[in-house]
KEMI-530159 format. One record per residue: x, y, z of N, C-alpha, C in turn; residue in three letters. Coordinates in steps of 0.2 Angstrom, whole numbers, plus 5000, padded with zeros to 4 digits. Layout:
N
XYZXYZXYZALA;...
***
This chain:
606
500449945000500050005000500450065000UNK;500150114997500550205000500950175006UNK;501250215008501350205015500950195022UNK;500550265019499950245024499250265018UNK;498750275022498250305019498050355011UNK;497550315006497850335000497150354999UNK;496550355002496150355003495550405006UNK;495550465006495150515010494450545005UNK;493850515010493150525006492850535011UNK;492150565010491750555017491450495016UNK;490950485024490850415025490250405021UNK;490050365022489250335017488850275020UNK;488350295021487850235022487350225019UNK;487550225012487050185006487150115006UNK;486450095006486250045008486849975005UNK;486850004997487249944993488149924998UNK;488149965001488849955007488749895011UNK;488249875013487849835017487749765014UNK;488249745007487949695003488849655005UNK;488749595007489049545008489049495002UNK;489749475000489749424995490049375000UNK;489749314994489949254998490549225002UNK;490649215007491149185010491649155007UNK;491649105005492049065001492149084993UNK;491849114991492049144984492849164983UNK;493249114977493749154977493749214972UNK;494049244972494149314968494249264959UNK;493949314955494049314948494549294945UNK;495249294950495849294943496349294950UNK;496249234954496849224958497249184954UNK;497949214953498249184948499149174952UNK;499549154948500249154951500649194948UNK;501149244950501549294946502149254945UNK;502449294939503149274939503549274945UNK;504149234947504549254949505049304947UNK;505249354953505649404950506249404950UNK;506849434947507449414946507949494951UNK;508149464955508949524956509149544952UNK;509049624952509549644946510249694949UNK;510549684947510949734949510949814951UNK;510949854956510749934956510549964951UNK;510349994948510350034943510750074943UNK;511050114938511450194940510950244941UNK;511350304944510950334946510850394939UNK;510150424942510050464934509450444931UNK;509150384934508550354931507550374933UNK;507350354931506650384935506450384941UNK;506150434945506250434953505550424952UNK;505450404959504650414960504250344956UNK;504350294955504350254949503650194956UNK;503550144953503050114958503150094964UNK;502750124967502750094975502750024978UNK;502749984973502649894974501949884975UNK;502149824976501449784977500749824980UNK;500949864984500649904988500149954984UNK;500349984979500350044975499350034972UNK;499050074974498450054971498050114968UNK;497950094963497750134957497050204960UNK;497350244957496650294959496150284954UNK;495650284957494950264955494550314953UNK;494450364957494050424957493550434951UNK;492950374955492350364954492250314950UNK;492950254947492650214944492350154946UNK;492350124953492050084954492550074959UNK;492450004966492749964970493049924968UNK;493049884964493549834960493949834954UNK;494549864955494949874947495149814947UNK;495449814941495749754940496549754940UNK;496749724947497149754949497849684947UNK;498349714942498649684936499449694940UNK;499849624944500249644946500849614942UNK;501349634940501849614933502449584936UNK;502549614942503149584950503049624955UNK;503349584960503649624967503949624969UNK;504349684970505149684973505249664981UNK;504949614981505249564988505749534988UNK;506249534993507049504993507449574990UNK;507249614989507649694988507949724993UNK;507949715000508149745005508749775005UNK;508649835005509249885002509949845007UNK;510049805012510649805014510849735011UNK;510649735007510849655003511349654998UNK;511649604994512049624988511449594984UNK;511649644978510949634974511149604966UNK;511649564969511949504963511649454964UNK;511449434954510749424951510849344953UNK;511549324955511749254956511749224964UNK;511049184965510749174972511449124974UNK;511249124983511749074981511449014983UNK;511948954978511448904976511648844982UNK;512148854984512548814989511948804997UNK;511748844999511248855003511448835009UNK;510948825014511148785022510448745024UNK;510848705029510148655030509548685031UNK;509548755035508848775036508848845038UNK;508448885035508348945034507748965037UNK;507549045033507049055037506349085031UNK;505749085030505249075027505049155030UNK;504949215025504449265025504249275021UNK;503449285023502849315019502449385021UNK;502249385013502049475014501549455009UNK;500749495014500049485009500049555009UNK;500049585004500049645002499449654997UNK;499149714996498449734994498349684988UNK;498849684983498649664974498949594976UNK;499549544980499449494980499949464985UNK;500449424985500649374992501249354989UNK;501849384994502449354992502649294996UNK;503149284994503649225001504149234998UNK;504749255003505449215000505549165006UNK;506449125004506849105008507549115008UNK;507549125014508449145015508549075018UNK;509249095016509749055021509949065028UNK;510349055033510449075040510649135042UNK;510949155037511349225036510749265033UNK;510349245033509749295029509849305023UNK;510249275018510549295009509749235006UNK;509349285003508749254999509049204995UNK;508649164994508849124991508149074987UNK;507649114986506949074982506649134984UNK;506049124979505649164980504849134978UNK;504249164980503649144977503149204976UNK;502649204970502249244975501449234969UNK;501049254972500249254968499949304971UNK;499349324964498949394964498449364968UNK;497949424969497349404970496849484967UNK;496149474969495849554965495449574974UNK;495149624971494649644977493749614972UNK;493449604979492849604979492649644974UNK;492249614968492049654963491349684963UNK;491249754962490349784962490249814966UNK;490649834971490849884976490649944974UNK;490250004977490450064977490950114976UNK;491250164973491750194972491950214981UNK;492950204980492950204987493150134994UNK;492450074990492450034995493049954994UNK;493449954998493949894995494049825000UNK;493749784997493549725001493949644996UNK;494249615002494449544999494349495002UNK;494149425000494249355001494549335006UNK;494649325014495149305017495349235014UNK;494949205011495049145007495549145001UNK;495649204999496049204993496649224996UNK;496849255000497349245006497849185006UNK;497349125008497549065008497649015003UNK;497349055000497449004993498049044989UNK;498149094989498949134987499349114988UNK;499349094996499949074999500248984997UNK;499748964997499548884993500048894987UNK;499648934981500148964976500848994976UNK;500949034981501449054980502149004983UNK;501848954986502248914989502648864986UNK;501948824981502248834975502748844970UNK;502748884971503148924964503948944968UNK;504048934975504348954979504948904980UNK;504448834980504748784981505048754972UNK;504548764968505048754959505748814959UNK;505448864963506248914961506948874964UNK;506748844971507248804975507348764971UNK;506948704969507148634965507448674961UNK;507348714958507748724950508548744952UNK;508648764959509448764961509748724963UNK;509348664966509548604970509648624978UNK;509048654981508948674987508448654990UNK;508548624996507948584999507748665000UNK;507048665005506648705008506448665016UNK;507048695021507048665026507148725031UNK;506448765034506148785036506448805044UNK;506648835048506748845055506348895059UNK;506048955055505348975058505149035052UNK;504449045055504249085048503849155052UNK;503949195046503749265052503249285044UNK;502749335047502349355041502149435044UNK;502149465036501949535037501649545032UNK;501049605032500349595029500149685030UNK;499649695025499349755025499049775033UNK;499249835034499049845040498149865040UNK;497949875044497349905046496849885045UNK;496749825040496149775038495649775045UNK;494949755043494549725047494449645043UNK;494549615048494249525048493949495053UNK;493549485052492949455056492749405055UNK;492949355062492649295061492249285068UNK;492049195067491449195072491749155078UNK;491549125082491549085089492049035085UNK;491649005081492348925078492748945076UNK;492949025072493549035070493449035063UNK;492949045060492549055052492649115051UNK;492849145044492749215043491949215042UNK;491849285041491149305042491049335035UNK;491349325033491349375024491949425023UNK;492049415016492549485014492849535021UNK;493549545020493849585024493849675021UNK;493549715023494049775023494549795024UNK;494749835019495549835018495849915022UNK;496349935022496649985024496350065020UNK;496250035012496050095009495350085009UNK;494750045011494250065011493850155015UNK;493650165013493450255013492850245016UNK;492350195022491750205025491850235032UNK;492350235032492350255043492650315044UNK;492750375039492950435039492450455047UNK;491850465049491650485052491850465059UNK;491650405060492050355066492650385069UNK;493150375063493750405067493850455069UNK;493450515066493550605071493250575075UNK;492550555077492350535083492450515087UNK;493150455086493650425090494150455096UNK;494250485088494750535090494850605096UNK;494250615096493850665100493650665106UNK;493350565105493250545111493850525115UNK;494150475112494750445116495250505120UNK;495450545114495950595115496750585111UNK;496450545105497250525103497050515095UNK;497550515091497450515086497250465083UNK;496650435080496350385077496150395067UNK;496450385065496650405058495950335055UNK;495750375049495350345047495450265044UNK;496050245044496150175042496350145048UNK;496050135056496350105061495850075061UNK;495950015063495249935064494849945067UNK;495049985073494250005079493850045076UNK;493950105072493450115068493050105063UNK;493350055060493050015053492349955058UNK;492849935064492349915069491649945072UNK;491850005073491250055075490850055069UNK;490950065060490450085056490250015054UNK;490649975055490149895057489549885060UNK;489649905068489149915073488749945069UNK;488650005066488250055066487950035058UNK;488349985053487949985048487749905045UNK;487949885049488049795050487949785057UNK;487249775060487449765068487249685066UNK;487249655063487149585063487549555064UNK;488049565059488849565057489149565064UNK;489149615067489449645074489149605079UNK;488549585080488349545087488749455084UNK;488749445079489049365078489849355078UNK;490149425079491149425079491049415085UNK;491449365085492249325091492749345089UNK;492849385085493849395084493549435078UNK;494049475079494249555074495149555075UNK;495249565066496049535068496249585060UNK;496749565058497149585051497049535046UNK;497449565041497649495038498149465039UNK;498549475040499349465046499049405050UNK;498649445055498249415061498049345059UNK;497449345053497149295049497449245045UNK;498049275043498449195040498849185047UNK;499249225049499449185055498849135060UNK;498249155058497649115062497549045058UNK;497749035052497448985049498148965049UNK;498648965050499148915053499548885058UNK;499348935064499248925070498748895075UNK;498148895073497648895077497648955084UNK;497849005082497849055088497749125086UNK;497549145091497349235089497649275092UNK;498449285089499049315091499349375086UNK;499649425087499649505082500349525085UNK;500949525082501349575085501049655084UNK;501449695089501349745092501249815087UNK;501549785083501449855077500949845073UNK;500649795071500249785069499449795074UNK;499649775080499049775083498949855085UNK;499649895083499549975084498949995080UNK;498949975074498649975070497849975070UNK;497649935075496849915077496549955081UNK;497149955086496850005093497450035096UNK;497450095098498150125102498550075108UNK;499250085107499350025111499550095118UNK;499550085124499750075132500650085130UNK;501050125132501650135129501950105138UNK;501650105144501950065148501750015149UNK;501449975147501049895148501149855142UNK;501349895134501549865130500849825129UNK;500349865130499649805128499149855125UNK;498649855123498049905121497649945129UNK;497849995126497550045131496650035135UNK;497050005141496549985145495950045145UNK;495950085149495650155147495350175144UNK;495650165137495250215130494950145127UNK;495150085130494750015127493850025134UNK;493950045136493250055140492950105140UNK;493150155137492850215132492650205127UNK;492850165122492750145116492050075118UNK;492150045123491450005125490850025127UNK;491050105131490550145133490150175127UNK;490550185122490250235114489950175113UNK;489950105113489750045110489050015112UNK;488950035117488550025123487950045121UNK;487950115118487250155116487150145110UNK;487450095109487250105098486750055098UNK;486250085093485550025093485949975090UNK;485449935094485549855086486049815093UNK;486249815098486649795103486349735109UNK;486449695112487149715115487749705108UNK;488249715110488849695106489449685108UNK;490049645109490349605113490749665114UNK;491249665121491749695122492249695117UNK;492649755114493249745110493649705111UNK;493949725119494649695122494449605121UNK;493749585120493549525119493749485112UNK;493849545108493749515100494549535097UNK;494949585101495549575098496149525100UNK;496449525096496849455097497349485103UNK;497949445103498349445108499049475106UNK;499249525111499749575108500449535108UNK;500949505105501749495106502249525102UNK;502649545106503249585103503749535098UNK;503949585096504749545094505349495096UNK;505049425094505649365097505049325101UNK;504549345105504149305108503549265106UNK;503349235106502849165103502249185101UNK;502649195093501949185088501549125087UNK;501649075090501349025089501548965084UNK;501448905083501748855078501348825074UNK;501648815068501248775064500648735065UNK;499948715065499748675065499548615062UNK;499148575063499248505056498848555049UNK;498448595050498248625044498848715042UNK;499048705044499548755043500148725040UNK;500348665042500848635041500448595035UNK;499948575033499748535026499948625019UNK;499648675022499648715018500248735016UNK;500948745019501648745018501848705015UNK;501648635019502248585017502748575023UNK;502648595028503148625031502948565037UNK;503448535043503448515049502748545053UNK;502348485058502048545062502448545069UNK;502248615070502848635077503348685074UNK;503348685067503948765066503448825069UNK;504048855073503948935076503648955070UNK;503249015074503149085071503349135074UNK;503649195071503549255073502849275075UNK;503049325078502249355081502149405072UNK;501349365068501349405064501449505064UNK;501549515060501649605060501449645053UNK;501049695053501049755049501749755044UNK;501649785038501849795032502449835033UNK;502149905037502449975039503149945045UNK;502949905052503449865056504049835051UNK;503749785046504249755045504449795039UNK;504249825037504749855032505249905034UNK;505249945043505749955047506249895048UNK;505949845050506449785051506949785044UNK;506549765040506949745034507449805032UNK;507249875034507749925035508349925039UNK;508249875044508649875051508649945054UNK;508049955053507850045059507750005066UNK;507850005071507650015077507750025083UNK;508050085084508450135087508350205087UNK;507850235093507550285094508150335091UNK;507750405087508150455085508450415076UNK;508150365073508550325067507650345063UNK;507450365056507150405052507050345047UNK;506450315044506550285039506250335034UNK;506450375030506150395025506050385017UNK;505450375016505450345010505150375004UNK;505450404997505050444994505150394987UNK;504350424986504150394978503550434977UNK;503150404973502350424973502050484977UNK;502150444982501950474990502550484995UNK;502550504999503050505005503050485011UNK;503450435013503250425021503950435026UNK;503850455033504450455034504250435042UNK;504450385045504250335051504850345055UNK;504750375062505250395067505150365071UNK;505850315074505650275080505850335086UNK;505350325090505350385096505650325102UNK;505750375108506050365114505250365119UNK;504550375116504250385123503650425118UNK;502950425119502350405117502250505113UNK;501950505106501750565106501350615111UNK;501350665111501050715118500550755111UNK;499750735114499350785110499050725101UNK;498650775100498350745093498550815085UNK;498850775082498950835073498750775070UNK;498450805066498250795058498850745053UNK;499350775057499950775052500350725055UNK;500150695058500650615063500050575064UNK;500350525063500050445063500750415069UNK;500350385073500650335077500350235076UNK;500950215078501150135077501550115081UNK;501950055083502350035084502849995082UNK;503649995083503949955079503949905082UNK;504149815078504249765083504149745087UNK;504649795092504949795101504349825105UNK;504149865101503449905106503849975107UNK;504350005102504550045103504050095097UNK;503850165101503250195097503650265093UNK;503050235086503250255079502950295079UNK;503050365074502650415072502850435067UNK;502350425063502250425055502150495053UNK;502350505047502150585044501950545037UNK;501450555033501350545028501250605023UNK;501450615018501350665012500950615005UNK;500550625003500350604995500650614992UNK;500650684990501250724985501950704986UNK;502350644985502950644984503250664978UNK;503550634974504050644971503650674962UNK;502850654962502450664956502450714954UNK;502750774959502650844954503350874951UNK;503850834954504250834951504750804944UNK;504150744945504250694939503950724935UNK;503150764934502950804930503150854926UNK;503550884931504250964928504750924925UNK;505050874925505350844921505150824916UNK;504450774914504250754910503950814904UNK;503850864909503550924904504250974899UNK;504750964904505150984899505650934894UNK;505550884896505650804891505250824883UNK;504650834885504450844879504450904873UNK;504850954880505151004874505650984874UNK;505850934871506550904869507050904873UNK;507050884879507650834883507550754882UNK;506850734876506750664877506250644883UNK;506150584881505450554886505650504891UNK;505350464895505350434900506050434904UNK;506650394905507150394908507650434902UNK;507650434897508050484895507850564896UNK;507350594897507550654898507650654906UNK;507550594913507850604919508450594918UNK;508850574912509450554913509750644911UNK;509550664906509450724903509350814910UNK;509050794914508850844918509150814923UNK;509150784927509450764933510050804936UNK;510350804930510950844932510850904933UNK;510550934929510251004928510151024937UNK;509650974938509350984947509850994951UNK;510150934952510750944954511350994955UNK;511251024950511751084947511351154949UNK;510751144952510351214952510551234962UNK;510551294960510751344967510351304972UNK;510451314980510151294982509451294986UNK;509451374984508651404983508251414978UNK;508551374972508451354965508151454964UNK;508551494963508651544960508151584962UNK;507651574970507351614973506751594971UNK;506251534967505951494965505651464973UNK;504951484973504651424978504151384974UNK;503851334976503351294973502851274979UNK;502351244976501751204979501651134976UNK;501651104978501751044973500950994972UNK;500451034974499851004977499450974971UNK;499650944965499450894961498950864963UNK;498750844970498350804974498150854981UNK;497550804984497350864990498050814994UNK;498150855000498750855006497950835011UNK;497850785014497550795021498150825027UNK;498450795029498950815034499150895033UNK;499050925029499050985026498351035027UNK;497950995026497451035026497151035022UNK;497651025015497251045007496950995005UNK;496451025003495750995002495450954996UNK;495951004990495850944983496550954978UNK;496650944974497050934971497050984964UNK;497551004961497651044954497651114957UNK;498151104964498151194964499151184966UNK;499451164961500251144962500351234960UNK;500851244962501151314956501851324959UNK;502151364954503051394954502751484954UNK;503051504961503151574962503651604960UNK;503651654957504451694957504951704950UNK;504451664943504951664940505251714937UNK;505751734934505951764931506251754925UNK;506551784922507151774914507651744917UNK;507851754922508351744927508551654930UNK;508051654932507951584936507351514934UNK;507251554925506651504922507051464918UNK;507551414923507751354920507351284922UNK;507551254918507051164922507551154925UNK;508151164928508551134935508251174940UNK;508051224940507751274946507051254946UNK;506651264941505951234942505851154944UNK;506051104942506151044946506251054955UNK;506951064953507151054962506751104966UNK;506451154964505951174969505451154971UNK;505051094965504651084967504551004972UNK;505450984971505550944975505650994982UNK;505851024984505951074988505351044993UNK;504951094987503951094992503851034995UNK;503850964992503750924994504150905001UNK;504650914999505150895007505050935012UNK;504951035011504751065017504051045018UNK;503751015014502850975015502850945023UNK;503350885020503750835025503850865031UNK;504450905031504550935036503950985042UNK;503450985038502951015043502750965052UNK;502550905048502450825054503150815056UNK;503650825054504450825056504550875060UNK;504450925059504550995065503951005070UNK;503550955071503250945075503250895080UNK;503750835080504250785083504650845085UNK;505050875081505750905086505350935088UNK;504850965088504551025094504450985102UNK;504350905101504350895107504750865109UNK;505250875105506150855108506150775107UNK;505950755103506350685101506650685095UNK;507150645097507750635091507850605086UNK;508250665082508250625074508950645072UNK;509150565074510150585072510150575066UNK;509750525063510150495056509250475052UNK;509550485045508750485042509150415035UNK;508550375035509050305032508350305024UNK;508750335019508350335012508050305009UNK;507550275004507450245001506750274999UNK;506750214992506250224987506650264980UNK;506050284975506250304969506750344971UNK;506750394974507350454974507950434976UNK;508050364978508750344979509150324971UNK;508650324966508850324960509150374958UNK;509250434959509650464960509950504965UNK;510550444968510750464978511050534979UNK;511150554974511650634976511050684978UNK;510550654975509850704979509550704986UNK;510050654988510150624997510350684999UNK;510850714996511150784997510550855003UNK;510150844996509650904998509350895004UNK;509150815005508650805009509250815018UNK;509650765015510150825024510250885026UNK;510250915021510250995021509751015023UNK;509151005020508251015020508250995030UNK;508550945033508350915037508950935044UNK;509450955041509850955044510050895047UNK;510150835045510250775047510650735043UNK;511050695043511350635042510750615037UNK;511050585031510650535027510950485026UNK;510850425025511150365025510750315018UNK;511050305014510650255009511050195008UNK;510750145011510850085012511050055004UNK;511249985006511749964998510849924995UNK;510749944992510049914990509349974988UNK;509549984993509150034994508350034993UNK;508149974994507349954994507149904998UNK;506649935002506449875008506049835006UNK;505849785010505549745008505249675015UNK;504749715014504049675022504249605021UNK;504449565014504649515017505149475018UNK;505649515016506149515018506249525029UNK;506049595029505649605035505449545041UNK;505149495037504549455039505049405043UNK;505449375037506049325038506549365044UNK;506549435045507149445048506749435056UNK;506049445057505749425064505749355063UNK;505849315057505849235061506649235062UNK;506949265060507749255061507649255070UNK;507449315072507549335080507149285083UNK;506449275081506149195086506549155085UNK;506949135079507449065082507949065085UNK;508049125085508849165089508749165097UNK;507949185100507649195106507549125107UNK;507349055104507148985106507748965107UNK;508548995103509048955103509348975113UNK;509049035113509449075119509749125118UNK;509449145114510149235112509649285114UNK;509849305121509649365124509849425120UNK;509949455116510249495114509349525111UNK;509249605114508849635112508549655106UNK;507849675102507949675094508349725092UNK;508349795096508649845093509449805092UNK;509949775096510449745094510549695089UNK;510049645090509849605082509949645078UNK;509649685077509549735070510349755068UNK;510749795074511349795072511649755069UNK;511649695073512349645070512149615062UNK;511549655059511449625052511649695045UNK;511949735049511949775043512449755041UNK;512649755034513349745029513249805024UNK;513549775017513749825012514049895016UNK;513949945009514350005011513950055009UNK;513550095014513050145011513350185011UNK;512950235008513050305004512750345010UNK;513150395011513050455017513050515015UNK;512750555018512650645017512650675020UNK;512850715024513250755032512650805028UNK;512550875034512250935032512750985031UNK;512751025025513151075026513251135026UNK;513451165032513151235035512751275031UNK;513251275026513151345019512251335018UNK;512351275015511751245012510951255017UNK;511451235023510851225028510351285032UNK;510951345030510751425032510251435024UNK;510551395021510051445014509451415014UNK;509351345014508651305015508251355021UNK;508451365026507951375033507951455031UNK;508051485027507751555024507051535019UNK;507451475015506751465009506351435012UNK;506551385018505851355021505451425025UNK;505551465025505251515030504651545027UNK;505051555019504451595013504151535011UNK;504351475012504051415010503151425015UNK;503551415021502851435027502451475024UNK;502751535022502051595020501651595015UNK;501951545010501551535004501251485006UNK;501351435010500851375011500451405016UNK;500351445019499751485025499351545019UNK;499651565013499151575008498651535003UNK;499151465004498751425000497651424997UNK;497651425002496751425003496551485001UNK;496951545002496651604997496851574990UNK;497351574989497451544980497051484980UNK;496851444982496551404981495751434977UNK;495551464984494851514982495051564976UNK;495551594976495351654969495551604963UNK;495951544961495851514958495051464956UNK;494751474962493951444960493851374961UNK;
***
């Protein structure tokens, strides 16, 4: 998915939302994807901003609930600290470790070897529930399990074709965060799951949010829960378990109703002292529950699964878990985990004050904090990593696409199209001043929720002149905007003094790393671009079974120290440099003023 939320609508309660497809139905066109191959880095100079992975879902805007969602690969086993030489190795070891990642359009698996070096991979699509209303995005927790059947598959022919058994020592999984799954007392789903971009609980979560006192973002489970109560109470008085997808395949091959902690951040605010859902705002949230017609309706704390951190007992294979693998019954699990967790892992972020920021499409930039956000903004989302150490998320829309746009536009006046006019202008940005010739921009292509802006096609470049009307300066300004965007949610962590030593890069804009540059300088921080430079949840996934086997062997050794002893390669680093850092904090200041005018331009525009 986006990083977080791609989706912002109001809520709805026409009727046809209220239409459950059959339980068992699999989707249209669950099918098996290729295997993808390692390719070696690309050089830098190529298109930034380029797809978000598996995750990436298409804007719709009003075509309907069910695109046809066409996945071509998925850069799982990319983990930017890997060596990304295309020659696995074929030698292997007796037993390794197994992660999976069900991600929105379909469901990878790799395996590594002991050391973590991939070595197979698998993976299959699936679609979303078809006839939905614009907006609404719902899937088969069945075609979940039959993906993974598939992709297991394909996972095990990639291994024969090397001469590598598949000998399994424990398996971790990571999965779209913020689903709702509902199943009954035996453990049945109850129909299609809602997904993270479903757009019906807009209303629930300000509600939430108002009530509790914390921030409750439209795609967190308890509210998708609450517009159940309110528009399914049928549905709602028959749940025994409300859980993820995470949650639900770790459920169907477990036999248990168990969540690592950053994913269960994702359902309900976790308790930053007890490391458990917040007892408090969980009896607030029953008391709001309490008066809704159509009830009684079971306590929450009833229906969510059980919180484990990283290294502790996700549970083990059962005889139907273990038919569906192939695998021993009795292999460990990791405690399953959210997407956003494990793609920290697969970063090896986890060490308060260490920044995973990621630009493409969109922007996300994930802070592991020392100690729980203070207050509620618009502009931070909170989770937690692995450990139960608490995240705070800044998301942006507008990443790197208005940039690609200025690029693309001046491609066309002959710099060339697609990767040759970034190969063609890249330089140029690079080479532009660092106030790009006193040039600000808006980059607002799309509406900014976290922002405030409200629709999208009010982007613009102030200031030009004969002087400074180059595409090197109209580009990098409008990367500018974006990044001082970012900084807004940023400068709101430093306001309450938590640390931000080192910011670790990835995505499209590490396709060109010398642009790591700016973003030091913009941030005043340390950049680090890992030898890869692309994460990867299941990569991630494999690195929390690596810790359960490490924790069953007896290796007391913390996750944040785990995480150390696996970095390698040689990354790329970016120090700030005074000069540069005094010129940015002038342009972010007229940056502020144009963006607190936004809303009148918005209005004289019309």
């Amino acid at each position: 998915m986006p990083p977080t939320t791609a989706i912002f609508v109001a809520d709805t309660s026409d009727s046809a939302l209220n239409r459950l497809s059959p339980v068992r139905r699999p989707s249209p066109a669950l099918r098996p994807l290729p295997l993808p191959r390692y390719h070696p880095a690309r050089p830098s100079g190529l298109l930034i901003g380029g797809p978000e992975g598996p995750r990436e879902l298409p804007s719709k805007r009003g075509s309907g609930c069910a695109p046809s969602l066409h996945v071509k690969d998925f850069p799982f086993g990319t983990s930017r600290h890997l060596s990304m030489d295309p020659m696995r190795n074929s030698a292997g070891s007796t037993s390794g470790f197994l992660g999976i990642d069900a991600g929105t359009q379909g469901l990878s698996v790799i395996f590594t070897d002991h050391h973590l070096k991939i070595l197979g991979s698998g993976g299959a699509g699936y679609e979303m529930v078809p006839g939905l209303l614009p907006e609404c995005y719902e899937q088969i927790p069945g075609d979940w399990e039959r993906a993974l059947g598939l992709a297991m598959a394909a996972l095990r022919k990639d291994l024969a074709a090397q001469g590598i058994p598949l000998a399994v020592a424990a398996i971790g999984i990571s999965g779209q965060m913020h689903g709702e799954v509902l199943a009954d007392a035996s453990g049945e789903s109850l129909g299609p799951a809602r997904l993270w971009c479903d757009g019906r609980n807009e209303t629930e979560a300000a509600e939430l949010t108002e009530r509790l006192g914390v921030k409750m973002p439209k795609r967190i489970t308890s509210a998708r829960f609450l517009w159940t109560i309110r528009h399914r109470p049928d549905l709602a008085r028959r749940t025994a378990h409300l859980t993820t997808p995470a949650g639900w395949i770790a459920k169907r091959l477990t036999g248990q109703w168990r969540l690592g902690i950053g994913d269960a951040a994702g359902m309900f605010p976790i308790d930053q002292a007890t490391l458990d859902y917040d007892q408090t705002r969980l009896a607030d949230y029953d008391r709001l529950v309490a008066i809704q017609p159509g009830g009684p309706f079971p306590p929450l704390a009833d229906l969510l699964p059980r919180v484990a951190k990283a290294g502790e007992d996700g549970g083990a294979l059962d005889s139907h878990g273990a038919a569906l693998l192939g695998l021993p019954v009795g292999t460990p699990l990791a405690p399953a985990e959210g997407d956003q967790p494990a793609a920290l892992a697969g970063s090896l972020i986890g060490t308060a004050g260490q920044v995973s920021m990621s630009f493409g499409t969109s922007v996300v930039a994930n802070s592991v904090g020392d100690r729980a956000f203070q207050g509620i903004s618009r502009a931070v989302d909170h989770f937690c990593a692995p450990d139960g150490k608490p995240i705070n998320m800044v998301w942006i829309r507008n990443g790197t696409t208005p940039m690609n746009t200025v690029v693309g536009m001046f491609g066309l006046a002959g710099a060339g199209t697609g990767s040759h006019a970034f190969e063609t202008l890249m330089p140029l940005v690079l080479a532009a001043p660092d106030d790009c010739g006193g040039l600000l921009a808006l980059p607002f292509m799309d509406d900014e929720p976290g922002l405030g802006v409200q629709r999208g096609g009010t982007a613009l470049v102030m200031g030009l002149s004969d002087r400074n009307a180059t595409p090197g300066n109209v580009a990098r300004a409008m990367l500018l905007a974006t990044i001082f965007n970012l900084r807004h949610g940023s400068d709101l962590l430093a306001a309450q003094g938590y640390p931000r030593t080192e910011i670790i890069l990835s995505g499209g804009l590490t396709k060109t790393p010398a642009l790591g540059q700016i973003i030091a300088d913009a941030f005043h921080t340390p950049v680090t671009i890992l030898s890869g430079a692309a994460e990867g949840s299941a990569w991630g996934a494999a690195l929390l079974a690596a810790y359960r086997a490490a924790v069953l062997a007896g290796d007391s050794r913390d996750w944040a120290t785990f995480l150390d002893s696996h970095h390698s390669g040689q990354p790329t680093r970016f120090l700030p440099r005074p000069a540069a850092v005094k010129t940015l904090a002038a342009v972010h200041s007229r940056h502020q003023k144009l963006l607190a005018a936004q809303a009148a331009l918005d209005a004289a525009a019309g």
